[in-house]
RODO-2510 file (C-alpha; in nm, 4 decimals, decimal comma):
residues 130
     n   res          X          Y          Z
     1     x     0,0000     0,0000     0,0000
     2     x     0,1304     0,3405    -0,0791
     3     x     0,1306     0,6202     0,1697
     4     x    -0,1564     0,7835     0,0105
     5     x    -0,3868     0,4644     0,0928
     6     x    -0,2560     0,4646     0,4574
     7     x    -0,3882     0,8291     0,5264
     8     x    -0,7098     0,8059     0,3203
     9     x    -0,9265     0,6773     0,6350
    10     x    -0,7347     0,9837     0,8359
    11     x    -0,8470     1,2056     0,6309
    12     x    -1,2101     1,0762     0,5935
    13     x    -1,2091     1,1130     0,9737
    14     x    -1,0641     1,4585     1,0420
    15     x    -1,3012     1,5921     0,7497
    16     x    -1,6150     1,4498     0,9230
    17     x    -1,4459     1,5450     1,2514
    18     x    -1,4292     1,8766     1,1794
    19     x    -1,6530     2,1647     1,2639
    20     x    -1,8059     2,3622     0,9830
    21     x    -1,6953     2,7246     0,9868
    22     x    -2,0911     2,8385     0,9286
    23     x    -2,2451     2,6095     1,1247
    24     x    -2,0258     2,5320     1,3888
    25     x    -2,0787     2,1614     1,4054
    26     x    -1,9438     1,8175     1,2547
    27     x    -2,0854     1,6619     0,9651
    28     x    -2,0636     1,3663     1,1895
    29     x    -2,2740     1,5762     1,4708
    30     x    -2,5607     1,6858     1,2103
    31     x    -2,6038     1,3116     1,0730
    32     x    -2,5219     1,1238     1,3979
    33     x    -2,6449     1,3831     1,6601
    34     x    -2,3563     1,3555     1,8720
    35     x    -1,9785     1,4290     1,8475
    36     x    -1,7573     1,1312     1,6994
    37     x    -1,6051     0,9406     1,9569
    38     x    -1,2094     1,0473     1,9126
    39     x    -0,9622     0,8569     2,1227
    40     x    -0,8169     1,1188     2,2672
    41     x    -1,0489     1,3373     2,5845
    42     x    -1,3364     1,5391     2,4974
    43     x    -1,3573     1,8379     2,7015
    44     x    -1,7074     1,9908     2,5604
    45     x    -1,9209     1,6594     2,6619
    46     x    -2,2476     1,7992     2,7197
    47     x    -2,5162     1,5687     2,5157
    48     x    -2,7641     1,3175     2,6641
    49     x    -2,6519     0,9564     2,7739
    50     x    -2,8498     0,6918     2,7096
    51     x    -2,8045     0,3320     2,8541
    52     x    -3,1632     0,2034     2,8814
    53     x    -3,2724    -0,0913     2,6364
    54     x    -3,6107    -0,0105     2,6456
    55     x    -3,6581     0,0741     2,2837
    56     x    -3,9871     0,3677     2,3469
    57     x    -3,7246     0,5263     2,5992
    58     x    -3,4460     0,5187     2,3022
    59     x    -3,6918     0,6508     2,0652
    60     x    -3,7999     0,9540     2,2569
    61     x    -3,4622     1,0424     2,3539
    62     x    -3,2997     1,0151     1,9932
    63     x    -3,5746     1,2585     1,9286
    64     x    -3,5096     1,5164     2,1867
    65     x    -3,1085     1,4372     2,0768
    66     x    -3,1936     1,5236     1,6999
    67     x    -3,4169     1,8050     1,7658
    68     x    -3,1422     1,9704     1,9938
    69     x    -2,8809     1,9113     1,6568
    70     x    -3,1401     2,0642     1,4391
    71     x    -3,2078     2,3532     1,6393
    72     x    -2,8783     2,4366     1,7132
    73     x    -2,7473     2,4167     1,3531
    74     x    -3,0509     2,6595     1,2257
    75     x    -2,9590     2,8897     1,5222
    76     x    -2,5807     2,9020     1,3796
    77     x    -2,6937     2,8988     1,0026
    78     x    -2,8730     3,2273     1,1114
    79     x    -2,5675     3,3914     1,2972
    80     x    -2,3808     3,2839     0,9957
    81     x    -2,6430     3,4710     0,7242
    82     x    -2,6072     3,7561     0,9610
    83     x    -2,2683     3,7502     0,9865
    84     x    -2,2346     3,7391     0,6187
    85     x    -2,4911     4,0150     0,6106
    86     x    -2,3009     4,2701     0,7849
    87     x    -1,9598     4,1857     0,6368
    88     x    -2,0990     4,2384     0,2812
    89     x    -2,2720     4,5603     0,4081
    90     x    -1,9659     4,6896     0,5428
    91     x    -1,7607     4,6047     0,2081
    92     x    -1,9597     4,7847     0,0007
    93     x    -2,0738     5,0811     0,1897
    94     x    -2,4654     4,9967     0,1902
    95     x    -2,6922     5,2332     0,3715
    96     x    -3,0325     5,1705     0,4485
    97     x    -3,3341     5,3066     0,2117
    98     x    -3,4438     5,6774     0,3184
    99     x    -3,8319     5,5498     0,2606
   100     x    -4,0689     5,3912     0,4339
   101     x    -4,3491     5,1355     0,3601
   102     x    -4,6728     5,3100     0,2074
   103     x    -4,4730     5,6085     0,0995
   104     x    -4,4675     5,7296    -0,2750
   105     x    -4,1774     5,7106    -0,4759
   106     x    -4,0056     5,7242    -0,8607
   107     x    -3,8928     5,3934    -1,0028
   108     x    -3,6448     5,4379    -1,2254
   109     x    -3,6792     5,2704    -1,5893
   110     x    -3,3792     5,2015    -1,7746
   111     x    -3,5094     4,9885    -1,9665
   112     x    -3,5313     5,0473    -2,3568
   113     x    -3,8218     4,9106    -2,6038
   114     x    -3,6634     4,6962    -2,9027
   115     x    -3,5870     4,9039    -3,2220
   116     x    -3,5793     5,1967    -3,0323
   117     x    -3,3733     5,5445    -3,1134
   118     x    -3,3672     5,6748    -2,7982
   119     x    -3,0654     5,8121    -2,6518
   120     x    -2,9490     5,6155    -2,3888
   121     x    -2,7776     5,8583    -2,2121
   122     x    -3,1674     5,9840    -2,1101
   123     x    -3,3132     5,9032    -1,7517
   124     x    -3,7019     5,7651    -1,7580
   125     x    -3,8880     5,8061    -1,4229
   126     x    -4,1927     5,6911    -1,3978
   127     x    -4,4577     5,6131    -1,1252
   128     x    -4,5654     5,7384    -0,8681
   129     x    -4,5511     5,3702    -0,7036
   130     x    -4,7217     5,2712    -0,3142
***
């Protein structure tokens, strides 16, 4: 086997190991619900244990478990979309619209009709839209 084949289930591992930037979990936390068992200590070991064998017990607690790992990825896919947000404000200088719902304003039309000979150096406004 060459070296390459040797490190191919290592690297499967730390990718799945891995936290996502955005969401701030595992690939193997969002499919399994809990963090992959590593053999090294976990410090952050905060999910449910479950030793029972009674099945309706294991079935109400792998619930709970994956509703925990769903909400908890949404909540970080939203801090990521507003993270995102406000960096791509901030990069290119956007400032919130001067008008507010119901008012009347001037849409501007830049739009030109086929086989036209208008100048297109010439501004259109029309409206007033709600």
């Amino acid at each position: 086997m060459t070296e390459i084949e040797l490190l191919l289930p290592l690297i499967h591992m730390g990718i799945l190991a891995t936290t996502n930037e955005l969401t701030k979990i595992s690939t193997y936390e969002i499919l399994h619900s809990f963090p992959m068992p590593l053999p090294g200590p976990i410090t952050n070991h905060n999910e449910p244990t479950f030793f029972s064998k009674d099945a309706e017990s294991y079935a109400k607690w792998l619930k709970v478990s994956l509703k925990l790992s769903h909400n908890a990825v949404y909540k970080n896919r939203i801090e990521a979309k507003q993270q995102m947000k406000e960096k791509y404000d901030k990069r290119h200088n956007v400032k919130e619209p001067d008008f507010q719902i119901g008012q009347k304003v001037l849409l501007l039309d830049r739009r030109i009709k086929a086989d036209s000979n208008r100048v297109l150096t010439h501004e259109t406004y029309s409206g007033p839209y709600i």
